[in-house]
C-alpha positions in Angstrom: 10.1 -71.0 -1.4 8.6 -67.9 -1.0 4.7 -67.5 -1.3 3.2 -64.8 -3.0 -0.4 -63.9 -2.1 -2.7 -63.0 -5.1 -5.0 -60.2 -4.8 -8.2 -61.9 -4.7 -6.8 -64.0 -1.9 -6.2 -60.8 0.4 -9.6 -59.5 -0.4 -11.4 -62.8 0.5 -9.1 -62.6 3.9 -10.3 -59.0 4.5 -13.7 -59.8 4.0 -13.8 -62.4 6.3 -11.4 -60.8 9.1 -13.0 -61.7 12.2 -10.4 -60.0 14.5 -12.2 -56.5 13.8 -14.5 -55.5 16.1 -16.4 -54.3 12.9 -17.6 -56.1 9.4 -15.6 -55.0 6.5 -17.7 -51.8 5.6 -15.7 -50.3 2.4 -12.4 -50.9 -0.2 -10.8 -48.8 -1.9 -7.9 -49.1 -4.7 -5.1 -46.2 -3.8 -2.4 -45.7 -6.4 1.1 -44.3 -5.2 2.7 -41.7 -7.7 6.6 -41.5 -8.5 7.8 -38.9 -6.3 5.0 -38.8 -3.3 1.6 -38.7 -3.3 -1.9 -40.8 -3.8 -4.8 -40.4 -6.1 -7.8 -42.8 -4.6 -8.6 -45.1 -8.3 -11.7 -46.4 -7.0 -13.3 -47.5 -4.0 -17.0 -49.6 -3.5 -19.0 -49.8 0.4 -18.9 -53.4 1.4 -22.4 -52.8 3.9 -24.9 -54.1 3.3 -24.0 -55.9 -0.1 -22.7 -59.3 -0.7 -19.5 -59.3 -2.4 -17.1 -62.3 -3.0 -13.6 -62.3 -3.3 -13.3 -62.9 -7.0 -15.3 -60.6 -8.4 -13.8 -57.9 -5.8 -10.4 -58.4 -7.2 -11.6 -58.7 -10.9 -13.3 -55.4 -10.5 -10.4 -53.7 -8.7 -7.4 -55.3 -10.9 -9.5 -54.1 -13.9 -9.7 -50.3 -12.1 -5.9 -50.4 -11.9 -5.0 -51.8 -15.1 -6.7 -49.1 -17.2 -5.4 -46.5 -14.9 -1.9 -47.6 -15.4 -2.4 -48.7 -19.0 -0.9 -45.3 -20.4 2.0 -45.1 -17.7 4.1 -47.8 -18.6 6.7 -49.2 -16.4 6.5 -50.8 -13.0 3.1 -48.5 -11.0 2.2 -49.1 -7.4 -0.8 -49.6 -5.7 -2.2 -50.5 -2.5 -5.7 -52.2 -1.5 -7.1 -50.6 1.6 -10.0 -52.0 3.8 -12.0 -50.1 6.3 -13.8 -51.6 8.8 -16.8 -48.9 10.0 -13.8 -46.2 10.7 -12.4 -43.0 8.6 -9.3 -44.6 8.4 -8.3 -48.1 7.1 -7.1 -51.0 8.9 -6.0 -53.4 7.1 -4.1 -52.7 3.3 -2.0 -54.5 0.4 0.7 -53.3 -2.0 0.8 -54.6 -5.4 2.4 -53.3 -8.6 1.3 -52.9 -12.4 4.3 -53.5 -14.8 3.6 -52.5 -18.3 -0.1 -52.6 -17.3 -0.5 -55.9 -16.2 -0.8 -57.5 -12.6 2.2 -58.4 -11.2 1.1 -61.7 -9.5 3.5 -64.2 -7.5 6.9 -62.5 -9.5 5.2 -64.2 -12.9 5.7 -60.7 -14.9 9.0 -60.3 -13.6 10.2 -63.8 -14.2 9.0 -63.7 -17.7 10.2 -60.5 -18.6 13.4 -60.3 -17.2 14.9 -63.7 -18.5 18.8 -64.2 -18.9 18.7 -63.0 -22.3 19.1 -60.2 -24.4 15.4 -58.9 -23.7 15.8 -59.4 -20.1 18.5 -57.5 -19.3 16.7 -54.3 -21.3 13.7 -55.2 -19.3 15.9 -55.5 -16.0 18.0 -52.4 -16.9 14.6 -50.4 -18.1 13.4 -51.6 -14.1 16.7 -50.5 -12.3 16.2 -46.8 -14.2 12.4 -46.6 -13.5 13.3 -47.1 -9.7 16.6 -45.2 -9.6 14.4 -41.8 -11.0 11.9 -42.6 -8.8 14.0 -42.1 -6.1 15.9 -39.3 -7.4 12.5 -37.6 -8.1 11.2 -38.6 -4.3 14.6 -36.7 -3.1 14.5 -33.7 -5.2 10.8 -33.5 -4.2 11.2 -33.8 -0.8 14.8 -31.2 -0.5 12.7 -28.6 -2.4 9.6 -29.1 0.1 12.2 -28.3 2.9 13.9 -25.2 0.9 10.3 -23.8 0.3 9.5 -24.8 4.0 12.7 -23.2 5.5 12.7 -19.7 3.2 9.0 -19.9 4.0 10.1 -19.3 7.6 13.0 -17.0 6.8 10.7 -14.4 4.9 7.8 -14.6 7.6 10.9 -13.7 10.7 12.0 -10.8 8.5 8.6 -9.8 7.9 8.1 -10.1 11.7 11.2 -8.1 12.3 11.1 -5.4 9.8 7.5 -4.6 12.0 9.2 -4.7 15.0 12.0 -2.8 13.9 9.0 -0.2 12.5 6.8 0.4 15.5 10.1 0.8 18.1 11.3 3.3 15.9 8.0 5.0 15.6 7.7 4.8 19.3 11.1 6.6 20.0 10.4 9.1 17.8 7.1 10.0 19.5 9.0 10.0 22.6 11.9 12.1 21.1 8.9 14.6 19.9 7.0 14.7 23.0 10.2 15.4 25.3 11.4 18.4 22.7 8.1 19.5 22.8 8.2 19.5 26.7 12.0 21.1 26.9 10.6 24.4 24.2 7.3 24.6 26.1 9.5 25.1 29.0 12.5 26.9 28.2 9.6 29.4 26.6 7.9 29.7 29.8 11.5 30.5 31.4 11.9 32.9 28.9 8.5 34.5 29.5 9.0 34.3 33.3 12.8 36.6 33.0 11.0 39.0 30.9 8.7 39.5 33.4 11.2 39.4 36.3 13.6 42.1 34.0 10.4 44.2 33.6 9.1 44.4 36.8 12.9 45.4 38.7 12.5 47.7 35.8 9.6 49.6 37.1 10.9 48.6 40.9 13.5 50.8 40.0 11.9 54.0 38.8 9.6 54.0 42.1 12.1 55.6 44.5 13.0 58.8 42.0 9.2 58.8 41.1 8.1 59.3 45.0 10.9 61.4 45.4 9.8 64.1 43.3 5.9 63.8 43.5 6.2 63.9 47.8 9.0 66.9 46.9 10.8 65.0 50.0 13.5 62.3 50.3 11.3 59.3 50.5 14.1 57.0 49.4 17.9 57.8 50.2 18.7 59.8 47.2 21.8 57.5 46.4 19.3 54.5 46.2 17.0 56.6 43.8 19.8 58.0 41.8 20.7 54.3 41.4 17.6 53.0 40.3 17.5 55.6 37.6 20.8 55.2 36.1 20.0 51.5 36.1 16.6 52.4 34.2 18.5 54.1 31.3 21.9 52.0 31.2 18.8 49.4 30.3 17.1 51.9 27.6 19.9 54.2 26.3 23.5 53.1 24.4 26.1 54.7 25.8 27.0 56.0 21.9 23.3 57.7 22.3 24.6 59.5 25.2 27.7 60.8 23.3 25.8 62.2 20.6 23.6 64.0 22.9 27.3 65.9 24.2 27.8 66.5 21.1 24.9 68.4 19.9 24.8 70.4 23.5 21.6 68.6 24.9 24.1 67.4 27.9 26.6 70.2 28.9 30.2 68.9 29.1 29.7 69.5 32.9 27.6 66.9 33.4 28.5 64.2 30.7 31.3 62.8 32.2 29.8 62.3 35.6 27.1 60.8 33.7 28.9 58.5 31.4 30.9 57.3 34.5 27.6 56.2 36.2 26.1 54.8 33.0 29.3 52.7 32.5 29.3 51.4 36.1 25.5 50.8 35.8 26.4 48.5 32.1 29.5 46.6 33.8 26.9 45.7 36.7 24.6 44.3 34.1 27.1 42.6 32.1 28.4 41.2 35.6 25.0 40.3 36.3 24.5 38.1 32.9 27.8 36.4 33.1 27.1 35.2 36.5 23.4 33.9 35.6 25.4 32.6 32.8 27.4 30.0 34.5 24.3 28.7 35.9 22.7 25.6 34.0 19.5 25.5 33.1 16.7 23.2 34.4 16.0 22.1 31.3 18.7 22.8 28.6 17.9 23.6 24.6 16.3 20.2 23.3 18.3 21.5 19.5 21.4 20.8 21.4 23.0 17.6 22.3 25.6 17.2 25.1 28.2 17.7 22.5 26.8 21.1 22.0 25.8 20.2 18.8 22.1 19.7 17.1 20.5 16.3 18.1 19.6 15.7 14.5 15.8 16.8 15.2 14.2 20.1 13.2 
């Protein structure tokens, strides 16, 4: 037959446990709640006191008792010892049914006869244990669904930051390289106006020395050149045939002069299609490869 040890003989065992390297030092009464979880009930230092196992488990069953007077039903509870440590190192279950001791199987034996009482007390039993499980279950699947989208907010979190500073960083790059490509396409600009300006000049040099010498510095042919070139840059050739027609260019002379203006303008336009089919060093940062906008304004 099975034998059932009371409380107050486990406490008088703890007391006396000699294979601790320490005396027992403290107790303590810890009571289990239905779906996980302690609450400490009460706990006394052993040190320096004398204490005997009778009035130990007296005091302690009493502790119990009223704390499970009000929660009716089958309550468990554990007896820990410590032995000059944190932690304890030696303990004892023991259950409260219908606040009262459960000692050797008495209260189950009584209550649950083979009668009509008994099987309401066994069936009241088999329900108190089968929500306590449920309840441990749904307790512990919802710890692990708060757990889990726990982690699933903090990675999107974590994400939607990364996400943020690598588009911010391409976008400063994106800025600082169309900055670059204005900056320079200005300064290529700047440099051709330059360039067109001073052949400009160049080219009114030769008629210039010509008639302030009074002598053919320059071959004429190269100075009447460079002077046509001048105005084909200045003067329209539509300019030039309203000045025929109001008389300020005798007839004589404006078709000579048209014919040199107009090989002067297809010289130019030959000029700009050529430089045309050149690419640039650094092409318009509004345009993609496509030709179209990139999208940044």
């Amino acid at each position: 037959m099975r034998k059932f040890k009371t409380l107050e003989d486990w406490i008088r065992e703890a007391l006396a446990d000699s294979d601790k390297e320490k005396p027992c030092s403290a107790m303590a009464c810890i009571y289990h709640k239905m779906g996980g979880g302690t609450k400490e009930v009460h706990s006394i230092k052993i040190a320096g006191k004398t204490w005997n196992g009778k009035d130990l488990a007296a005091l302690f069953q009493g502790k119990a008792e009223m704390f499970a007077q009000d929660l009716g039903g089958i309550q468990s509870f554990e007896m820990q010892a410590f032995y000059g440590e944190s932690e304890p190192q030696a303990s004892h279950p023991f259950k409260i049914i219908d606040g009262e001791v459960s000692i050797g199987g008495a209260n189950r034996v009584v209550r649950e006869t083979p009668d009509g009482a008994g099987i309401v007390a066994q069936s009241m039993r088999h329900t108190e244990k089968a929500m306590e499980l449920m309840c441990t279950m749904v307790q512990q699947t919802s710890v692990m669904a708060a757990q889990r989208e726990a982690r699933w907010y903090a990675r999107e979190e974590e994400l939607q930051t990364e996400v943020t500073e690598s588009y911010k960083i391409i976008r400063e790059m994106l800025m600082e390289k169309v900055g670059a490509d204005h900056e320079m396409r200005m300064k290529e600009m700047e440099f051709a106006r330059k360039a067109a300006t001073q052949k400009e000049l160049l080219g009114m040099v030769p008629p210039l020395l010509n008639q302030i010498s009074g002598k053919e510095v320059f071959p004429q042919a190269t100075s009447d050149t460079a002077l046509l070139d001048a105005i084909a840059e200045k003067v329209k050739p539509e300019f030039l045939e309203q000045l025929g027609m109001t008389g300020v260019i005798p007839p004589a002379l404006m078709g000579p002069l048209s014919m040199r203006l107009t090989e002067a303008l297809k010289r130019k336009e030959a000029e700009r299609v050529a430089l045309a089919k050149v690419p640039p060093s650094h092409p318009d940062p509004s345009q993609d490869a496509q030709g179209g906008t990139n999208g940044l304004s």
